[in-house]
N, C-alpha and C positions, 0 to 999 in steps of 0.2 A: 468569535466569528472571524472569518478570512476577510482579509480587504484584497481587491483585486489585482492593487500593489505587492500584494504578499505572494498570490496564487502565482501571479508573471514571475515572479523569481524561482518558483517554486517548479516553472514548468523544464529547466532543464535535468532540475534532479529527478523528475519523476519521469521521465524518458529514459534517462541511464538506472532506473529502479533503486533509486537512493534515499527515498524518502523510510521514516521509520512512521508506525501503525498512527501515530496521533497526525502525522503531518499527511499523509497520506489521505487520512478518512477528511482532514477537514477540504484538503485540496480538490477530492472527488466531490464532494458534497458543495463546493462551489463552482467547479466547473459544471456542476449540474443542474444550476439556477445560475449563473451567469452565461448567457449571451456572448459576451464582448472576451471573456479571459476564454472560453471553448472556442472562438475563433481563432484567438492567440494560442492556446494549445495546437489549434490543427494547424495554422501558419508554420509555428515552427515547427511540427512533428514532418507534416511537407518537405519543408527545405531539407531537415537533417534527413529523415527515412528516403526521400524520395530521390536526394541529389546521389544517395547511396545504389541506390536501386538502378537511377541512369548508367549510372557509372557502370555496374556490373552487367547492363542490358537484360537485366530482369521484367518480365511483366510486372503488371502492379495493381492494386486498388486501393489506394491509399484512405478513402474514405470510411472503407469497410474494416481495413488493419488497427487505422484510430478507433474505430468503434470495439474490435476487438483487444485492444490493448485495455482500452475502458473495461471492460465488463472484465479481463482478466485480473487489473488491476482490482477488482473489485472484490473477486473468488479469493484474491490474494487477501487481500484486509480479513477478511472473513477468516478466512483458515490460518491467520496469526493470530487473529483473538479467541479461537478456539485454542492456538496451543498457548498461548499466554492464562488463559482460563483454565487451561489442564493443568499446566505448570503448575499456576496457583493452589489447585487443589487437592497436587500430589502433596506440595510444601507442608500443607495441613496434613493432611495423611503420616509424612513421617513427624511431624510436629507431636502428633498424638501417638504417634507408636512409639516414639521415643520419653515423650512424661510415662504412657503405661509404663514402660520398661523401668523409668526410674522410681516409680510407684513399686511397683514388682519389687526392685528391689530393694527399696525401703521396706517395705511389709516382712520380706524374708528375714 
């Protein structure tokens, strides 16, 4: 389990998308039962997204982009552990076509 020591450090990797699938799932899944570190996420996603966005004279909804990074972030875990789980189950695939083969040609 995440301590909330871990998640604050964990929140600038996960704005520049540098977290991998384990640190990721456990990072969302705390910022989604703590309070105090989804605060600290939006404070700092604020400063960095927002002082960017002043800067270019962009409009903005900063509240809704956090929101949307979330749930993106979220489609993302998802569709890594589907190809992590394809992966997986191609690896058996050739695992077993290649004993047939060796079987094959033992038998011949």
């Amino acid at each position: 389990m995440m301590t909330c020591k871990d998640a604050e450090k964990l929140i600038p990797e996960f704005l520049d998308d540098d977290l991998d699938n384990r640190e990721l799932s456990e990072f969302l899944a705390h910022v989604d039962s703590c309070p105090e570190c989804k605060e600290e996420l939006t404070i700092q996603f604020l400063v960095r997204v927002g002082m960017q966005r002043l800067e270019d004279g962009n409009t903005f909804n900063l509240s809704r982009e956090l929101d949307h990074l979330l749930v993106d972030s979220k489609k993302r875990l998802s569709a890594r552990r589907y190809l992590v789980m394809t992966s997986y189950i191609l690896e058996i695939a050739v695992a077993a076509l290649l004993a047939t083969c060796l079987l094959l040609a033992i038998a011949l």
